[in-house]
C-alpha positions as CSV (number, residue, x, y, z in Angstrom):
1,X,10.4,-4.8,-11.6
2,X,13.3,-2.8,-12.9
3,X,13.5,-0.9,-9.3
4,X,13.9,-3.7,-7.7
5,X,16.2,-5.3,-9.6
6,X,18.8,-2.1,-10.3
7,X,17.9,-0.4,-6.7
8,X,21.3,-0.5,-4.2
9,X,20.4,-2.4,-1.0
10,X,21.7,-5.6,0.7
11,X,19.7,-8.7,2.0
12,X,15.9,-9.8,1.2
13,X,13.1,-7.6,1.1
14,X,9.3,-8.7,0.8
15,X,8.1,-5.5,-0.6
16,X,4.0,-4.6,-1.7
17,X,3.9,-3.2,-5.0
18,X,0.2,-1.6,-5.5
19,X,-1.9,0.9,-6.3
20,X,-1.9,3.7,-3.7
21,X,-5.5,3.8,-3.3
22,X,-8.4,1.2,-2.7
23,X,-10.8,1.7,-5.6
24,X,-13.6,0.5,-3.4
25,X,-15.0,3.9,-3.5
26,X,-15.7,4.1,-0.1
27,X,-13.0,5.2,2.7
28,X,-10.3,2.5,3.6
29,X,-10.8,2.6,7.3
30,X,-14.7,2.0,7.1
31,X,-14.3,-0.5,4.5
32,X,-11.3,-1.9,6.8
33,X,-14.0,-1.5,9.7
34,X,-16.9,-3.4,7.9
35,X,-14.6,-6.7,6.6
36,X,-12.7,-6.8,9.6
37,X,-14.5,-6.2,13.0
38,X,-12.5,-8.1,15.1
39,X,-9.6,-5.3,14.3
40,X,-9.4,-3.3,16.8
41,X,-5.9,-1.5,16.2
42,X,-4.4,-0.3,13.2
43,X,-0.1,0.3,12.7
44,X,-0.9,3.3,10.6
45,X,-3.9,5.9,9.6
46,X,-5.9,5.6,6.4
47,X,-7.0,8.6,5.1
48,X,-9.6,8.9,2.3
49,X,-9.4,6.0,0.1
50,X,-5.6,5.0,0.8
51,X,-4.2,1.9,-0.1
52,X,-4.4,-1.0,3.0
53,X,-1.7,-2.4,2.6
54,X,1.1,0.1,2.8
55,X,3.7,0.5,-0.1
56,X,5.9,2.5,2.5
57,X,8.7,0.1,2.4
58,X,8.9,-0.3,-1.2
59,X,8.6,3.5,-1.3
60,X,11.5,3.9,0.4
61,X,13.9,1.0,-0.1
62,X,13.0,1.5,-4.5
63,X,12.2,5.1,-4.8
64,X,8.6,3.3,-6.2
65,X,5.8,4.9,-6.7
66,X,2.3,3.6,-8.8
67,X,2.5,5.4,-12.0
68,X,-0.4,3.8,-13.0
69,X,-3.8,3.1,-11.4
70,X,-6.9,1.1,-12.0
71,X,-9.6,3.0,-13.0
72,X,-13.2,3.1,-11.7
């Protein structure tokens, strides 16, 4: 919250703040492959256990980064 609120930009961001990995303890792209058949093409590679929904943005518009996660 405090990144967002003290980081120097202009204008209205929707940002995803979350954990960097999946926690499903299998890799994202299978588990991406087995909920969602119909998905054919993906904006970005998943490696290992990634996160799905990419916190690139928030990365680099709020210097953020998870500094915690949720365990197994």
């Amino acid at each position: 919250i405090e990144k967002g609120l003290t980081a120097e930009y202009s204008g209205y961001h929707e940002l995803f703040i979350n954990d960097s990995l999946n926690h499903a303890a299998i890799e994202s792209r299978l588990l991406a492959e087995l909920f969602y058949p119909d998905v054919k093409t993906f904006k970005r590679e998943m490696p290992g256990t990634t996160t799905m929904l990419s916190i690139d943005k928030a990365r680099t518009l709020i210097d953020y980064e998870p500094e915690f996660t949720y365990g197994l």
